[in-house]
Backbone as CSV, one residue per row, in Angstrom:
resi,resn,N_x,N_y,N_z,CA_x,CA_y,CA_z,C_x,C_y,C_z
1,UNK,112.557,6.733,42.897,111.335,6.391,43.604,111.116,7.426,44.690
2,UNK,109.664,7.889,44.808,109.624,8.590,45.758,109.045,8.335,46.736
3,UNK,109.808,8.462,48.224,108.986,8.038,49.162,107.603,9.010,50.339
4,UNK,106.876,8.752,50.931,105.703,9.078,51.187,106.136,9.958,52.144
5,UNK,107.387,10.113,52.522,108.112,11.176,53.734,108.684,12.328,53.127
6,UNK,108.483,12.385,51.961,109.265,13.378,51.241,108.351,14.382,50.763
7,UNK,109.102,15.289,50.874,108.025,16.152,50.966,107.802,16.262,48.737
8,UNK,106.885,17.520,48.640,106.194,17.107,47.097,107.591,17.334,45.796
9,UNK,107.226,17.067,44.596,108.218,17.106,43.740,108.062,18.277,42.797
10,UNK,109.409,18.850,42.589,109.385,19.847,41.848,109.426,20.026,41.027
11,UNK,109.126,20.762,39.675,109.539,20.621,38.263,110.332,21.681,37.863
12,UNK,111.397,21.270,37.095,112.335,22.333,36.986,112.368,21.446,34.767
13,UNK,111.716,22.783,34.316,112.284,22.705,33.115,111.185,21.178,32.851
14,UNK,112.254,20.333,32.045,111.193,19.122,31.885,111.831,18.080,32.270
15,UNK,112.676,18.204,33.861,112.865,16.950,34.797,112.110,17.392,35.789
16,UNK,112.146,15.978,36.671,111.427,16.177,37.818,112.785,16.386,39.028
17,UNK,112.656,17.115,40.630,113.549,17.542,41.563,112.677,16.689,42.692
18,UNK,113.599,16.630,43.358,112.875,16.163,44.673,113.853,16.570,46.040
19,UNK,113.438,16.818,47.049,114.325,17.700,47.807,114.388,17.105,49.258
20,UNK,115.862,15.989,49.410,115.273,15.611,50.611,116.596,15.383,51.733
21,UNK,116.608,15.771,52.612,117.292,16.293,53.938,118.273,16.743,53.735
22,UNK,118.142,17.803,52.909,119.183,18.544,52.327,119.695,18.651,50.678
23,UNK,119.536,17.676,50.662,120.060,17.401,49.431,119.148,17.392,48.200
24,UNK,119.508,17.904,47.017,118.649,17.945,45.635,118.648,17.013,45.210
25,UNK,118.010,15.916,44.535,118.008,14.520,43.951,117.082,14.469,42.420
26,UNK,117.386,14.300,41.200,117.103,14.235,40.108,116.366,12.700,40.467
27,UNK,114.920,13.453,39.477,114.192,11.567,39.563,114.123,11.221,37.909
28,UNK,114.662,10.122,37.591,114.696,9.347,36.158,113.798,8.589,35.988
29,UNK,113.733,8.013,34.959,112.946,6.781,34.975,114.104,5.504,35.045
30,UNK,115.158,5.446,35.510,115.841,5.170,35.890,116.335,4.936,37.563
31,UNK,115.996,5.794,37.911,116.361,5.924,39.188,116.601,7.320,39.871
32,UNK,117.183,7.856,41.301,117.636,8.803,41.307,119.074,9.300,41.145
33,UNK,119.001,10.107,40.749,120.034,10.782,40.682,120.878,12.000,41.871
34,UNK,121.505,11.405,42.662,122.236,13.107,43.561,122.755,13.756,43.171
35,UNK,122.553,14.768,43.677,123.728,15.929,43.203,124.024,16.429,44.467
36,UNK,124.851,16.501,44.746,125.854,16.506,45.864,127.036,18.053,45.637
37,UNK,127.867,17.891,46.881,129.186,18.936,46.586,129.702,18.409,45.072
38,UNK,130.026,17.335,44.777,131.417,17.594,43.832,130.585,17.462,42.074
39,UNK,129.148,17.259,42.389,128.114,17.338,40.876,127.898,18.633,40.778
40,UNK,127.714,19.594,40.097,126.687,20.717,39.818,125.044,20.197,38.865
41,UNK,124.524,21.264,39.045,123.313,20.916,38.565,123.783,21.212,36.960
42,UNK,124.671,22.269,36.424,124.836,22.433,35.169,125.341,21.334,34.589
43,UNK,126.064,20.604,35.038,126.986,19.551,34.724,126.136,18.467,34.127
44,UNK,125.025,18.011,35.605,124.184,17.010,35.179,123.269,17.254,34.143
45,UNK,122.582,18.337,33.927,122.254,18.943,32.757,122.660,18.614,31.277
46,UNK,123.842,19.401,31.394,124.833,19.064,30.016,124.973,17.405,30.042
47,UNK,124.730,16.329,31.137,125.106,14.789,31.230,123.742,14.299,30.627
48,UNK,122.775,15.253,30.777,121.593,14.371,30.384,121.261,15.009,28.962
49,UNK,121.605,16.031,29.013,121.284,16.386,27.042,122.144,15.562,26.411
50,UNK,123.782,15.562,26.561,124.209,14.465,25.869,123.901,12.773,25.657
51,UNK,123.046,12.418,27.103,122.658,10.974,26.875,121.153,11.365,25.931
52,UNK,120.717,12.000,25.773,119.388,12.442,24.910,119.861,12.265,23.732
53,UNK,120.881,13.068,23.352,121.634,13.212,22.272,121.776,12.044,21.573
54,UNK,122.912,11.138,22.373,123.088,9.785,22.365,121.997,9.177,21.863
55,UNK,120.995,9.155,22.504,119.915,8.221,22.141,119.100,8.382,21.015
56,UNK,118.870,9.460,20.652,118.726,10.049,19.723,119.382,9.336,18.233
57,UNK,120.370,9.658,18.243,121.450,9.287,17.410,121.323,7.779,17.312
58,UNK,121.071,6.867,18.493,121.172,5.508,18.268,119.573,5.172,17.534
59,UNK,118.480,6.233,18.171,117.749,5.435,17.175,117.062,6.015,16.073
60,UNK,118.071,7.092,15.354,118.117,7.037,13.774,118.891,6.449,13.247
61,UNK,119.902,5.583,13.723,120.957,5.090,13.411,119.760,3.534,12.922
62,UNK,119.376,3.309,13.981,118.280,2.151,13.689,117.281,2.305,12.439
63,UNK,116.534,3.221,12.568,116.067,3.798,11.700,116.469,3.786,10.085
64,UNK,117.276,4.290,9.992,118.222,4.025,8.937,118.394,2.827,8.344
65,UNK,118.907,2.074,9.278,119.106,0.447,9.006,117.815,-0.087,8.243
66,UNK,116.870,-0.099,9.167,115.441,-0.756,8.807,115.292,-0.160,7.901
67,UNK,115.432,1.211,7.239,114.998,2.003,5.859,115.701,0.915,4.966
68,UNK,117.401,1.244,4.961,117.982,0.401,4.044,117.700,-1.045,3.428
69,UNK,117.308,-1.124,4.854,116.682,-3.186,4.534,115.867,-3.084,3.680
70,UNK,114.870,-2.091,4.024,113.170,-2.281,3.496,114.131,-1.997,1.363
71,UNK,114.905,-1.112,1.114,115.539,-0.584,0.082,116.343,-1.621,-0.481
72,UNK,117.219,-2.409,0.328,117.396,-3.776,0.054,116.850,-5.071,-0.718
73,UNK,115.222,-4.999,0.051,114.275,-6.020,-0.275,114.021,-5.735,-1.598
74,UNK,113.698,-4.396,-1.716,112.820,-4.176,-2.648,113.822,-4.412,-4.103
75,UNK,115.317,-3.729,-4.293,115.960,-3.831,-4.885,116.140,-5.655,-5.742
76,UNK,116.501,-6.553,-4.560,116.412,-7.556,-4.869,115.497,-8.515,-5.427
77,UNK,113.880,-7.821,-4.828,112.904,-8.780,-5.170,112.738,-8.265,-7.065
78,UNK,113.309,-7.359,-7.318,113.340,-6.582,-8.695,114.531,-6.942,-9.570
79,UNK,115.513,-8.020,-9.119,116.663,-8.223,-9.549,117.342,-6.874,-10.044
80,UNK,117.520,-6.259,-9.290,118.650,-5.101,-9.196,119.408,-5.531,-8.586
81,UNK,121.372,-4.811,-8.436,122.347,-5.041,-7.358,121.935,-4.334,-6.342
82,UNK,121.250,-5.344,-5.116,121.419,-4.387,-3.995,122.003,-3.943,-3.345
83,UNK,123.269,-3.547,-3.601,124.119,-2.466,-2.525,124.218,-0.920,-3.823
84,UNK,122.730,-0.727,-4.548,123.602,0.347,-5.549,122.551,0.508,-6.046
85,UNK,121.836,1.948,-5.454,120.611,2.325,-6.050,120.809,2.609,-7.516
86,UNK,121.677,3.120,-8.314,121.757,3.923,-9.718,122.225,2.617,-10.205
87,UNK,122.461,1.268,-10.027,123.067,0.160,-10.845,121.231,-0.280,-11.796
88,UNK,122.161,-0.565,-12.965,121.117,-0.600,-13.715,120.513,-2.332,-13.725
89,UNK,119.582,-2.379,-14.314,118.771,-3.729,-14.311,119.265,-3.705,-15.955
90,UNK,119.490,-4.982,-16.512,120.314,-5.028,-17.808,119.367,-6.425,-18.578
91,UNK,119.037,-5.995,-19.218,118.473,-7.195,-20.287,118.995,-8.420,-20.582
92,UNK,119.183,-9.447,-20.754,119.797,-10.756,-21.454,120.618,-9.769,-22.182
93,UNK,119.538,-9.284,-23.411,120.905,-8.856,-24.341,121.227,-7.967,-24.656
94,UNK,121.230,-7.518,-23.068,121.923,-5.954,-22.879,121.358,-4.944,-24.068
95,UNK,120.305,-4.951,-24.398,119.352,-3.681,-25.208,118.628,-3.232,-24.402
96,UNK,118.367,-3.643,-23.445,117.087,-2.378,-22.371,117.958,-2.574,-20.983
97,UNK,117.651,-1.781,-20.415,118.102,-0.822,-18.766,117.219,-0.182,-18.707
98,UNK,117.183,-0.838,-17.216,115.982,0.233,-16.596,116.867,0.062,-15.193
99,UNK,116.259,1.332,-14.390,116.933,1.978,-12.850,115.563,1.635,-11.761
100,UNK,116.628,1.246,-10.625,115.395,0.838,-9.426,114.380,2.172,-9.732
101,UNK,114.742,3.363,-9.409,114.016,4.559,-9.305,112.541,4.803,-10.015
102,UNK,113.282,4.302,-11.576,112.086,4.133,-12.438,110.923,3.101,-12.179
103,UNK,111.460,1.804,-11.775,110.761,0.681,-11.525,109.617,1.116,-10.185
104,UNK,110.187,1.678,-8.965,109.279,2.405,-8.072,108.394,3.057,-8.846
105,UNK,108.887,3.790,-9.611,107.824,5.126,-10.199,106.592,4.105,-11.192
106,UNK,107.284,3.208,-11.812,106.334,2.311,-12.660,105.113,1.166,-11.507
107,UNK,105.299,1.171,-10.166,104.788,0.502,-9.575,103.806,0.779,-8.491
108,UNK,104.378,2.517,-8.624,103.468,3.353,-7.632,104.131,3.092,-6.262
109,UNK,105.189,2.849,-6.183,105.912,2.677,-4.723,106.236,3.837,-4.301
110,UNK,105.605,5.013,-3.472,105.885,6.117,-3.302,106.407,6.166,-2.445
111,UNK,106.686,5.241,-0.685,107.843,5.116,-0.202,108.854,4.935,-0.386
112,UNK,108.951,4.144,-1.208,110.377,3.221,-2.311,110.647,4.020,-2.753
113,UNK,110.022,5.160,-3.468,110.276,6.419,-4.244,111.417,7.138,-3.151
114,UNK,110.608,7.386,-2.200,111.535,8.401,-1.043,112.317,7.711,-0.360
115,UNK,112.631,6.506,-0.429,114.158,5.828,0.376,115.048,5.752,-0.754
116,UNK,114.324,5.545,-2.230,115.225,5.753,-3.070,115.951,7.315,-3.166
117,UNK,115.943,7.921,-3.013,115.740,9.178,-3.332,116.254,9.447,-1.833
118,UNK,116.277,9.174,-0.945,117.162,9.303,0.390,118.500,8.486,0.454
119,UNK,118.508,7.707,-0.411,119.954,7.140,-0.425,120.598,7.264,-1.880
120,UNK,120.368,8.485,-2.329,120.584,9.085,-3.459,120.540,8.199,-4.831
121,UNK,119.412,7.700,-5.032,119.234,7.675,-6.672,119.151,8.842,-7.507
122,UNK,119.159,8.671,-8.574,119.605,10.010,-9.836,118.183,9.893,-10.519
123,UNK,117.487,11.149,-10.010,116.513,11.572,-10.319,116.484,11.626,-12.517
124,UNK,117.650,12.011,-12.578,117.533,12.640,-14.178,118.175,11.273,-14.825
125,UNK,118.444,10.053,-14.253,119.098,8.961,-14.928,118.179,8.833,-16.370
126,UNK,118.533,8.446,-17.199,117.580,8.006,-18.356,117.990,6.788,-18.601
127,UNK,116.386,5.944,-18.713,116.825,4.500,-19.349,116.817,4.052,-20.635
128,UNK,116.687,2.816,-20.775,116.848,2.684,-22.452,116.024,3.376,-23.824
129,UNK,115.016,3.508,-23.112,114.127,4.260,-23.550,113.786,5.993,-23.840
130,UNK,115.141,6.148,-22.843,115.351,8.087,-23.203,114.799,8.593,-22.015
131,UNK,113.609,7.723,-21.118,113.006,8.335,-20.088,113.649,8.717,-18.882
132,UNK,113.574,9.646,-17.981,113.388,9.530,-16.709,112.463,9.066,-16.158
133,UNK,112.637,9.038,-14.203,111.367,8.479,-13.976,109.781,9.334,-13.590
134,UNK,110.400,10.917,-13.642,109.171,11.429,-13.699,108.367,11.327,-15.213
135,UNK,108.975,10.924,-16.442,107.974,10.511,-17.209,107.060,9.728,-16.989
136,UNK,107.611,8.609,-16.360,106.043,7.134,-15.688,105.240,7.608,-14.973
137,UNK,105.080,9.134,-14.754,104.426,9.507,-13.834,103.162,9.320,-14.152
138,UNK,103.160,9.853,-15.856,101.575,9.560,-16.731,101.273,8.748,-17.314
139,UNK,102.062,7.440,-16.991,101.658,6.481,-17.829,102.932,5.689,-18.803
C-alpha cells in the first residue's frame, strides 16, 4: 500500500519500487516487500520468478486435470475404459472395435480430437473395419 507521504513509484522492469526513508520496498499485490541489508534485489528477483514459475506450473497442472476430466466424460459417456485412450470399445460378440479417437472423428468432436491426441491416442490404430480415424474424415 502506498501512502500519500511517499514520495512517487518507480518502475523497474515489470514490478513496481517505492522508495521510502531510505529504504527500497517492492509493492505486490500482496503487500510490500523490503529489501533491506541482508535481501539483495537479485535475490528477490530470482524469489519472484520462481514463485511465477510455481504458479505457473500449478495452474497447468489444473489445467490438465480439467482436460483429463472433460477426456474422462467423454470416454465414458461412449462406453470406453476410461483410464485408456487406445482401449478399444468391443462388440457383444467381439466382431467390431472401434477406438475413442475414431468415435471423436465420427462425431465431429474436434476438441475431443485434440485431448485425445494430447494424451496420446494412436493416430494410425485401425478398427474393425481396416480404418483409421482420418478415414471418417469423408464420411
Amino acid at each position: 500500500v502506498v501512502l500519500k507521504s511517499t514520495p512517487p513509484v518507480a518502475k523497474m522492469m515489470e514490478f513496481q519500487w517505492e522508495q521510502r526513508g531510505g529504504r527500497v520496498k517492492l509493492v505486490e499485490l500482496d503487500g510490500v516487500v523490503r529489501v533491506g541489508k541482508d535481501i539483495s534485489v537479485e535475490h528477490l528477483l530470482t524469489t519472484l520468478k520462481s514463485q511465477e514459475a510455481q504458479e505457473f506450473e500449478r495452474k497447468h497442472h489444473e489445467r490438465c486435470a480439467l482436460e483429463w476430466m472433460k477426456t474422462q466424460k467423454f470416454l465414458e459417456r461412449h462406453k470406453f475404459d476410461s483410464g485408456d485412450v487406445n482401449a478399444p470399445r468391443v462388440s457383444w460378440w467381439g466382431l467390431k472395435r472401434t477406438y475413442p479417437l475414431h468415435k471423436a472423428v465420427m462425431v465431429r468432436n474436434w476438441e475431443m480430437i485434440d485431448l485425445l491426441m494430447k494424451f496420446g491416442a494412436n493416430p494410425r490404430q485401425k478398427d474393425s473395419h481396416g480404418r483409421v480415424p482420418a478415414d471418417y474424415f469423408n464420411g
